[in-house]
ZAGU-215444 format. One record per residue (C-alpha): x, y, z. Coordinates in steps of 0.05 Angstrom, whole numbers, plus 5000, padded with zeros to 4 digits. Each point is the difference from the previous one (the first is absolute). Layout:
// ZAGU-215444
+------+------+------+
|    X |    Y |    Z |
+------+------+------+
|    X |    Y |    Z |
...
+------+------+------+
***
This chain:
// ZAGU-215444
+------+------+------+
|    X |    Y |    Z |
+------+------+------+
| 5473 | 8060 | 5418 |
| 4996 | 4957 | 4930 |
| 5034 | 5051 | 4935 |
| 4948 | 4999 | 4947 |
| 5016 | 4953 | 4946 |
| 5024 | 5051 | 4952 |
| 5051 | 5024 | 5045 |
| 5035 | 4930 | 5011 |
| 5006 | 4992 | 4927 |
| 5027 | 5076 | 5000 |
| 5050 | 4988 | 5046 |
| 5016 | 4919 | 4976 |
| 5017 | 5039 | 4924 |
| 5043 | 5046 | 5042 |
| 5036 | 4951 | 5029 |
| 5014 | 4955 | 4938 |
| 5019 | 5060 | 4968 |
| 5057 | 5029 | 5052 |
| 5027 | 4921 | 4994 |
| 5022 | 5025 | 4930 |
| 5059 | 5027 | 4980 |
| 5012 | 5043 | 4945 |
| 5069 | 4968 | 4976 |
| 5029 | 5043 | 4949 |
| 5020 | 4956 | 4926 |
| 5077 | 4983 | 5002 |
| 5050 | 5056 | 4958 |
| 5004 | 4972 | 4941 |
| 5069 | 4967 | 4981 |
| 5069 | 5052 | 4974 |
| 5062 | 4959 | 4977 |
| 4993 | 4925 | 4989 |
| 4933 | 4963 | 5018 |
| 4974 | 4931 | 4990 |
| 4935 | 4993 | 5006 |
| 4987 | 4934 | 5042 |
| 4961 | 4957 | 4956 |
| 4992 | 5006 | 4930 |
| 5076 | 5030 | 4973 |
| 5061 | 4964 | 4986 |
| 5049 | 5060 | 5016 |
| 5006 | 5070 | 5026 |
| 4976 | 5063 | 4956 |
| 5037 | 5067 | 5014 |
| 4943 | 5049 | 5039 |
| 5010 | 5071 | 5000 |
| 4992 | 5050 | 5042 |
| 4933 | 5050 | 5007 |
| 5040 | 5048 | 4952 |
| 4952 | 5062 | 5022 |
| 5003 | 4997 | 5072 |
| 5088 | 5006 | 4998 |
| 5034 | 5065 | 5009 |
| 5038 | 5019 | 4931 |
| 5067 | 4978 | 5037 |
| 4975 | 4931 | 5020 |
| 4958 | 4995 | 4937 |
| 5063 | 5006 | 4959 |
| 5039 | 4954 | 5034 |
| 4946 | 4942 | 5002 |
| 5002 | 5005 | 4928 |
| 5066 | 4991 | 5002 |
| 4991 | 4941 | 5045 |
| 4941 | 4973 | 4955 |
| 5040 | 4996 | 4932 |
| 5059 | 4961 | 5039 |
| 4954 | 4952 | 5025 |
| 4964 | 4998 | 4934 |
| 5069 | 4985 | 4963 |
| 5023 | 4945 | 5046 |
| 4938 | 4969 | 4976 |
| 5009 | 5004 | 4927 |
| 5077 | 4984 | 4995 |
| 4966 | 4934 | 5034 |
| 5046 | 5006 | 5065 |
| 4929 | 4988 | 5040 |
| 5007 | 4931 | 4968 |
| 4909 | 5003 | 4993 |
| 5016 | 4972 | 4924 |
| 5003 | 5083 | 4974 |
| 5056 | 5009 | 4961 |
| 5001 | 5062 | 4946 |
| 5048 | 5018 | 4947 |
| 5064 | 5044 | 5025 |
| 4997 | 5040 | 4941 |
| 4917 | 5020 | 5018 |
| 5014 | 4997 | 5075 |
| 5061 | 5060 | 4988 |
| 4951 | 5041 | 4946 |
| 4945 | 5004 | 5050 |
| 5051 | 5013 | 5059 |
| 5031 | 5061 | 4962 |
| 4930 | 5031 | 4981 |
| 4975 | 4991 | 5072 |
| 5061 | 5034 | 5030 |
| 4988 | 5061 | 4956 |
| 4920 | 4994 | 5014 |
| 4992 | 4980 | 5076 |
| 4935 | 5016 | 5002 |
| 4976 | 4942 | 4948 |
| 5021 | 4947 | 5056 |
| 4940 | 5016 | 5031 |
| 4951 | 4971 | 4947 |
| 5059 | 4949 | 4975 |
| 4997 | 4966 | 5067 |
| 4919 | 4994 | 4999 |
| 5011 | 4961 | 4936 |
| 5046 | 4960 | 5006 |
| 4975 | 4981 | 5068 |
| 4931 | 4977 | 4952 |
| 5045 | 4959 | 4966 |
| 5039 | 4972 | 5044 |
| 4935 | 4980 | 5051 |
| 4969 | 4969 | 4932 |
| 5063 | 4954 | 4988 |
| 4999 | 4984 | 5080 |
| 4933 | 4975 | 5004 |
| 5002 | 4967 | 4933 |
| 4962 | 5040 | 4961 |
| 5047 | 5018 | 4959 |
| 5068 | 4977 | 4975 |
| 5064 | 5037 | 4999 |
| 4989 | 5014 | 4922 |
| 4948 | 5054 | 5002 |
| 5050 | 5034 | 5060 |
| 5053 | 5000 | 4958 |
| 4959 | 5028 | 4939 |
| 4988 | 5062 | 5045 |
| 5066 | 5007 | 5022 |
| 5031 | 4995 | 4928 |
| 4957 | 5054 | 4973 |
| 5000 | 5049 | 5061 |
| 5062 | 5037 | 4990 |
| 4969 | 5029 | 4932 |
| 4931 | 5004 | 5035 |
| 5031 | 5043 | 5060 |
| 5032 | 5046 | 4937 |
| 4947 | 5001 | 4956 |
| 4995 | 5069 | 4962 |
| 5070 | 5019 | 5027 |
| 5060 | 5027 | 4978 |
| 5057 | 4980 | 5029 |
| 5050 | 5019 | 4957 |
| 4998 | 5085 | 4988 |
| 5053 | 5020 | 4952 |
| 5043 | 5045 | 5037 |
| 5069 | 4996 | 4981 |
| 5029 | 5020 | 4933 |
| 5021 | 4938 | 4957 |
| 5063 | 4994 | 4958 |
| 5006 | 4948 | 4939 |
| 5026 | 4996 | 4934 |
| 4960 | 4992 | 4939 |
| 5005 | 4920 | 4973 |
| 4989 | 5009 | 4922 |
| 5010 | 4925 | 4988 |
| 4934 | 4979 | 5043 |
| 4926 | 5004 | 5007 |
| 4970 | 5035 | 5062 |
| 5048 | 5009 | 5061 |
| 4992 | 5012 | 5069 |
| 4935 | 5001 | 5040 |
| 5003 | 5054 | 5057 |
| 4943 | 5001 | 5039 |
| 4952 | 5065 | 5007 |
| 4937 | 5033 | 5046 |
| 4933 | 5029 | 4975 |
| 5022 | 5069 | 4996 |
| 5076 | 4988 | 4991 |
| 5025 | 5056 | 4960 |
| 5051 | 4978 | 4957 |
| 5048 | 5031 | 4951 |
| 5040 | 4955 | 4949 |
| 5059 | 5021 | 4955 |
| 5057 | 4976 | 4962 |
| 5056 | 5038 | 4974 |
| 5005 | 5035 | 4936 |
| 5068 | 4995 | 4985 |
| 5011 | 4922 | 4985 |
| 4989 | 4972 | 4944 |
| 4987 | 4935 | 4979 |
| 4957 | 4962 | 4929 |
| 4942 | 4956 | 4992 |
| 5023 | 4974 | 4938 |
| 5066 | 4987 | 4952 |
| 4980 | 5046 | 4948 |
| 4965 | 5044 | 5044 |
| 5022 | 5077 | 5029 |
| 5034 | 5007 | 5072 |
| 4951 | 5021 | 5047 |
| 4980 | 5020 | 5074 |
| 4942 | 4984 | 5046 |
| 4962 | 5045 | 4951 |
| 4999 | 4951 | 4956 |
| 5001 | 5008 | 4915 |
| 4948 | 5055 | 4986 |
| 5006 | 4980 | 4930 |
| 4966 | 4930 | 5013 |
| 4939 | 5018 | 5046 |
| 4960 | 4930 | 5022 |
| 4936 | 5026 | 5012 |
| 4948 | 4951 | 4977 |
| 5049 | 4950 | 4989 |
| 4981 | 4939 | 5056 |
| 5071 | 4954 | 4977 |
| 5028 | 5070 | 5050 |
| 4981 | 4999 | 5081 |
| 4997 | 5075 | 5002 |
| 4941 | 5004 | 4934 |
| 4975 | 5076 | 5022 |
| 5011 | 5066 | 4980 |
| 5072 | 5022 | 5016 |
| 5027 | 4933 | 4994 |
| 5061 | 4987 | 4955 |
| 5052 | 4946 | 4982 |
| 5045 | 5003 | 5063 |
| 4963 | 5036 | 5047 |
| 4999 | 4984 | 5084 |
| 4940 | 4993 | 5018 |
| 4968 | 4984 | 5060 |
| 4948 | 4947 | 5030 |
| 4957 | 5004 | 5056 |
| 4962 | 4933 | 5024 |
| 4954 | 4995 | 5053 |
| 5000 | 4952 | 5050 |
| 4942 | 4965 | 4964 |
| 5041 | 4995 | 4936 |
| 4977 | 5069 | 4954 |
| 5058 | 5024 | 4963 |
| 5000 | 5074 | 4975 |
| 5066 | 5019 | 4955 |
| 5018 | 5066 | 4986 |
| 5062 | 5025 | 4965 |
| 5045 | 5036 | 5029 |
| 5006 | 5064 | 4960 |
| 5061 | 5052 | 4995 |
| 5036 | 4957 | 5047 |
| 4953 | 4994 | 5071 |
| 4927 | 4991 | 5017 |
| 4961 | 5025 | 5065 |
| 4953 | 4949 | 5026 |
| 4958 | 4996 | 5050 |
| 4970 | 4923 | 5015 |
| 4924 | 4993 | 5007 |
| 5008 | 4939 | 5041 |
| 5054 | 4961 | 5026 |
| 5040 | 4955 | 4957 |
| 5069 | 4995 | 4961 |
| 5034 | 5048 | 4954 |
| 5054 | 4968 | 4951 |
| 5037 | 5026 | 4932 |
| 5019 | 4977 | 4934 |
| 5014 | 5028 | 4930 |
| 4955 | 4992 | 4950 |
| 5029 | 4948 | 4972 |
| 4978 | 4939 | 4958 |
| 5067 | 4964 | 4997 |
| 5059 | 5012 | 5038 |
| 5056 | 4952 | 4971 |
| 5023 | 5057 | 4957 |
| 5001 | 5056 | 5050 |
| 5064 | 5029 | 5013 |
| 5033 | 5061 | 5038 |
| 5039 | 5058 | 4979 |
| 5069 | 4991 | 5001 |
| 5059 | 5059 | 4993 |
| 5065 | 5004 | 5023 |
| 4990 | 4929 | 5029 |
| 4945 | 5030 | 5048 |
| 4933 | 4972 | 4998 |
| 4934 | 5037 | 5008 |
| 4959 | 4973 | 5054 |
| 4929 | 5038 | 5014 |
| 4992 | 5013 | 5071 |
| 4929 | 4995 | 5030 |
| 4976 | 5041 | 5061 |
| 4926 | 4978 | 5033 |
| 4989 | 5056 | 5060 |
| 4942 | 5010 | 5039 |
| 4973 | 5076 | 4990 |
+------+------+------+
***
């Protein structure tokens, strides 16, 4: 008995569809891949970060940022070749941030297929590169203070020393009361106090121009990392500071020359003011 028309085209669709198979896309590529027509070189592929176990996700990091490096010292010999000095910066601040690799390797492997196919040439690459070590820090601190520092006071100089500081940092700053030292040849020995009989306030020839500021007296600076300077004097011998954002903290006197300054001398021993910076 003849099927009825619709049933031979039934089972003709049935059969042209059990003749196809369902053949899965290819993984895509981890480690070095070429793809066959279009690049000049390898680009480092990583890994499908979310689908590692925490062990195996740490060590393909690991794994990713060697490969990565062999790359950029040029050792791949693919015409990449980045500065030592960037290639150790970004090193050290991915060792101490392992989990950045992740999104390091996704860019770089942008660049790096852009410069292989010839979209792009090795300059814009090695634009990124140069600028990621501050990009991967940006709004950072990586220098707390947490030790006490030790100096002696330089009367014969402008601002000394430049010890970096945290948001937060709270700082105490003194020098000692004892020494003695002058700002001038006809002018009164002194300490850190400076000569409360010549205050400076007002007076903008002075660095330290506010209230409490005198002829002599340490003061203290504070500059952000985007250059704003605040100076405050150091009044009966210390100051307790605590730094709105990070930066530098450095000292002076207050000082407008310093060809004429001179330290006590008795007995053959000269004065020499001891400063003390300590976190709090």
């Amino acid at each position: 008995m003849a099927l009825p028309r619709f049933a031979v085209a039934a089972l003709a669709l049935t059969a042209v569809a059990c003749g196809k198979k369902n053949v899965p896309p290819p993984p895509p590529p981890v480690g070095w891949f070429q793809a066959p027509e279009g690049e000049s070189f390898a680009c480092y592929y990583p890994p499908n970060w979310d689908a590692l176990a925490e062990v195996e996700r740490k060590q393909a990091r690991a794994r990713a940022l060697d490969d990565m490096m062999t790359q950029w010292r040029g050792e791949r010999e693919d015409g990449v070749t980045f500065t030592d000095t960037s290639i150790d910066e970004v090193e050290m601040t991915l060792l101490g941030r392992p989990e950045q690799i992740e999104a390091v390797v996704l860019k770089n492997l942008e660049y790096c297929k852009a410069m292989s196919s010839g979209k792009a040439d090795v300059a814009a690459w090695d634009s990124w590169f140069r600028g990621l070590d501050e990009a991967l820090t940006q709004g950072e601190c990586l220098a707390p203070l947490l030790d006490t520092i030790f100096d002696y006071l330089d009367i014969q100089t402008g601002w000394q020393r430049s010890f970096p500081v945290c948001e937060g940092n709270a700082i105490r700053v003194s020098g000692t009361l004892k020494d003695r030292y002058r700002v001038r040849d006809d002018g009164p020995w002194i300490t850190v106090v400076g000569d409360p009989d010549s205050p400076t306030v007002g007076n903008s020839d002075f660095p330290c121009d506010l209230e409490g500021c005198t002829e002599g007296i340490l003061m203290f600076r504070f500059t952000t990392l985007d250059g704003i300077e605040t100076i405050m004097p150091i009044t009966d011998g210390q100051l307790l500071f605590t730094a709105p954002a990070h930066g530098t903290i450095s000292y002076r006197i207050n000082d407008t020359t310093f060809f004429d300054n001179k330290w006590y001398k008795g007995g053959g021993i000269e004065d020499h003011t001891a400063v003390e910076v300590s976190p709090q």
